[in-house]
N, C-alpha and C positions, 0 to 999 in steps of 0.2 A: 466432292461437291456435286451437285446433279441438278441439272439442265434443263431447260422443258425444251422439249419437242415437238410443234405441232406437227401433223399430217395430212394434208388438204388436200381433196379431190379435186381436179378440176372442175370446170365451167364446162355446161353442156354442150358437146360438139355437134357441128353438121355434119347428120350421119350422111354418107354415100355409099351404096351397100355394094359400088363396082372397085373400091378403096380399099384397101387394108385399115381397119380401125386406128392402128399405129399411125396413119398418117391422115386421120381429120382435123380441120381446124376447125377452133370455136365456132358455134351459131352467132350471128351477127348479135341477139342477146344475151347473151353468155354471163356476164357478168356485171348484169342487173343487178343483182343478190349481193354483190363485192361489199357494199357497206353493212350488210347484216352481218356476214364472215369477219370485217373487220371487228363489229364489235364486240361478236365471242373470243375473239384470241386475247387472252389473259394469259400471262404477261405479252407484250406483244412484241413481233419478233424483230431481231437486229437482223436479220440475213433474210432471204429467201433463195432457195436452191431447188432445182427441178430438174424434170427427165423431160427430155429434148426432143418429144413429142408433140407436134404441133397443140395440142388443145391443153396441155400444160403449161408449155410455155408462153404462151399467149395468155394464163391465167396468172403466173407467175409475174409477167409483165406488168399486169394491172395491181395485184398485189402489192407486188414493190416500190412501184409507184405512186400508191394509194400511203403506204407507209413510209418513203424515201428512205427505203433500206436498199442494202445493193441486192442484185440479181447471180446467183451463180448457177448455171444450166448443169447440170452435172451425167455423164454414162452412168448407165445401171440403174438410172433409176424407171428406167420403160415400165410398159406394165406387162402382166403375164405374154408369155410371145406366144402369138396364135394368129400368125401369118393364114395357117390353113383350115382354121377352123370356121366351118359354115356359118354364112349370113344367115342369123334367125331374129326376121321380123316378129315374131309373137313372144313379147316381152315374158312371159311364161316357159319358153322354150329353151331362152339364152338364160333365164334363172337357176333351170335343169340346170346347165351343162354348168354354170357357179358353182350351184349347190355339188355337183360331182367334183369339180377341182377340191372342190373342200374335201370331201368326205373321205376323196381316196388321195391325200399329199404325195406317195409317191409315186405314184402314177399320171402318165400323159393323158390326159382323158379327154382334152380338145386341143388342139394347136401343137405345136409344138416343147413346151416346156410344163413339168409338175408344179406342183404346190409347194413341193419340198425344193424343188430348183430355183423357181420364182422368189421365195423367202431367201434365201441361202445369196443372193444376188443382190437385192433388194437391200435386207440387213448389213450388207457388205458396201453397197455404196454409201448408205446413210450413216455407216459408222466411218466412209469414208470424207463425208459431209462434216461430220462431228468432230472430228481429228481437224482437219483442215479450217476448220472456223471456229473458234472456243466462243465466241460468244454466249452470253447466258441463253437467251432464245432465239431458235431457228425452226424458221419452216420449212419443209418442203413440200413441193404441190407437184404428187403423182395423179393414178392412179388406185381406183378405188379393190381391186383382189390384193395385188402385193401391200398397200396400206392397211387392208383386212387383215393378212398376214402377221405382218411386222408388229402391227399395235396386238392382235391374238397372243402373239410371243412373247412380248414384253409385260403384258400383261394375267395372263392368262386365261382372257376371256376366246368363246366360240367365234373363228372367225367369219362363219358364216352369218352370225348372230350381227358381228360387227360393219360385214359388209349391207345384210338389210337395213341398218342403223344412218348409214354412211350415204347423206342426198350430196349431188352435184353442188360445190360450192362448199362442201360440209367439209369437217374435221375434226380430229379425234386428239387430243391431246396427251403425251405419256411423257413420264418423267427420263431423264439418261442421263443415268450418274458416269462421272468419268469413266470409270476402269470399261464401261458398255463395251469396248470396239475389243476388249481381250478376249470374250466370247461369244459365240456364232448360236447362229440358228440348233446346233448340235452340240453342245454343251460347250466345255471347256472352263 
């Protein structure tokens, strides 16, 4: 049988560039947009599940509540870890360093974790998601690289293609047939 999945970015956070990205919360607007997202998700979902980052979770909140599904926060679903990777105000600059995550997967090339390690974590929480909640549709609301990832994977499209695709509030929908959680990012 096979599932639909969405995968929804968060709501746009308040940036503070003396913070770790990993720990902004939403902009007081954030999720203005919540009813346009509601009404693209076809079929719509029994669960919502997320990584435990404040400006997902707080998107996740509104979500859930918005469909009175339950809420399950779940590890692993963070987004790429790049604790150490420089503040870049010039939206053109932080593109760069995207577009290199993509281009070289097994390489650290900002922060601390690859493209290939990112997926491989990512994939492994959400089939830990999957397993854990049969229901027919579930969301989850990360993170727009490891979402570029996962949906690239599963589908076989460019994830760089997917991440330019992929606005605040936006989502990508991909099917997941049961057996999903028997194989990984690396075949099997």
């Amino acid at each position: 049988m096979t599932r639909t999945l969405h995968l929804i970015k968060h709501g746009r956070p308040r940036i503070d560039p003396q913070v770790p990205a990993h720990d902004w919360p939403l902009a007081d607007d954030a999720l203005t947009g919540l009813s346009t997202l509601l009404a693209a998700l076809h079929p719509r979902p029994d669960l919502v599940a997320c990584s435990v980052e404040p400006k997902a979770h707080a998107t996740a909140q509104g979500l859930a509540a918005a469909l009175g599904a339950p809420l399950r926060p779940m590890q692993g679903l963070h987004e790429q870890l790049r604790y150490t990777a420089p503040w870049r105000p010039d939206p053109a600059a932080f593109e760069a360093d995207i577009r290199r995550f993509f281009d070289h997967p097994e390489q650290v090339v900002s922060g601390e974790e690859s493209a290939r390690d990112a997926l491989t974590r990512f994939h492994n929480a959400v089939t830990a998601v999957m397993t854990a909640h049969p229901q027919p549709c579930v969301a989850v609301v990360a993170h727009g690289t490891v979402i570029s990832l996962l949906a690239a994977h599963l589908t076989g499209r460019d994830p760089w293609t997917v991440w330019q695709a992929l606005p605040l509030l936006g989502s990508v929908t991909v099917a997941w047939p049961d057996a999903q959680g028997t194989s990984g990012p690396g075949g099997a």
